[in-house]
N, C-alpha and C positions, 0 to 999 in steps of 0.2 A: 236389355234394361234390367233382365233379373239379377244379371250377376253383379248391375253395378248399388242394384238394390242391396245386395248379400252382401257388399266389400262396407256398404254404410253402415250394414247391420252389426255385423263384426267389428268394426271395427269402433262402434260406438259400444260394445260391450264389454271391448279390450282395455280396458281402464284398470285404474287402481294401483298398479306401481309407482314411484319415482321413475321421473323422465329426463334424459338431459337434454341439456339446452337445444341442442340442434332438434331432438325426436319433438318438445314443445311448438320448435318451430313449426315443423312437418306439420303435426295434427292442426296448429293456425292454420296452416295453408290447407288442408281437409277440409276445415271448419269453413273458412273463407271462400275457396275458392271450387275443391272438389263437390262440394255438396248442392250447392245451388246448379254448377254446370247437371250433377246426374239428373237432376228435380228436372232442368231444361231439355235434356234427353228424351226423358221419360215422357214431357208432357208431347213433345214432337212426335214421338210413337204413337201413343194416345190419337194425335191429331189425323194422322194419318190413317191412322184405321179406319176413323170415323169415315173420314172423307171416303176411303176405300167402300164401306158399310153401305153407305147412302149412294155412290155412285151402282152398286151392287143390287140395292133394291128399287134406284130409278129404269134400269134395265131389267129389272121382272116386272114391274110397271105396264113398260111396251111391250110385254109378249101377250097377255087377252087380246089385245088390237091389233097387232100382225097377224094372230090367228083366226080372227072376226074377217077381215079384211081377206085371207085364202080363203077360209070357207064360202064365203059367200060368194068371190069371185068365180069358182069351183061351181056352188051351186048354177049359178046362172048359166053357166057355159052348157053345166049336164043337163037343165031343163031346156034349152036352146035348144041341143041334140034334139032330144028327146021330141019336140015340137015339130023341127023338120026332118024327124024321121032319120037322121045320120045313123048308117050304122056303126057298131061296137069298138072297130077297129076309129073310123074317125074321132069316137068319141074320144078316145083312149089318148089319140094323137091331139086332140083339144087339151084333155086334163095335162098332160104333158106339155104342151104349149102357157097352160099356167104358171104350172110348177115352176119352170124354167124363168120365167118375167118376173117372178116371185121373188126367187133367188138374185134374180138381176138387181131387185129393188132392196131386197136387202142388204145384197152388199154396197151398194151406191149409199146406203144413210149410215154404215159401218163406216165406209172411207170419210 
């Protein structure tokens, strides 16, 4: 879009000589036709970004709540252990039984 920015700029500066008939024609059809389609371009780019922008910050959004949502799951398990006395190595096989569901569930809400 910048370059099509830079072709209007120019060439709306490029004035000032006699034109023949055919080049009058041309810059009509610039004037008519090339200038509103870039305007249209441009605002399409624009549009998309946004969209891009917003879908970008609704997904950082949901990451304090997938993280709330491990943590505490995580906690429960390790004071569980901890409760009935599991030792280190079970424990360990616990957190990792998290982690794992974890991941499972996150990729199930990505699909």
């Amino acid at each position: 879009s910048l370059l099509l920015i830079f072709f209007l700029i120019s060439s709306a500066m490029a004035g000032g000589t006699t034109k023949s008939p055919g080049e009058e024609k041309i810059d009509q059809f610039a004037s008519l036709v090339v200038t509103p389609l870039v305007a249209i371009i441009c605002v399409i780019l624009n549009m998309a970004t946004i969209v891009l922008l917003f879908k970008a910050l609704q997904e950082a959004r949901r990451i304090p709540d997938l993280m709330d949502k491990h943590r505490l799951s995580m906690h429960w398990l390790s004071r569980t252990a901890i409760r009935h006395a599991i030792g280190p190595n079970a424990k360990k096989i616990l957190l990792g039984y998290v982690e794992a569901k974890w991941k499972e569930e996150k990729e199930k809400k990505e699909k």
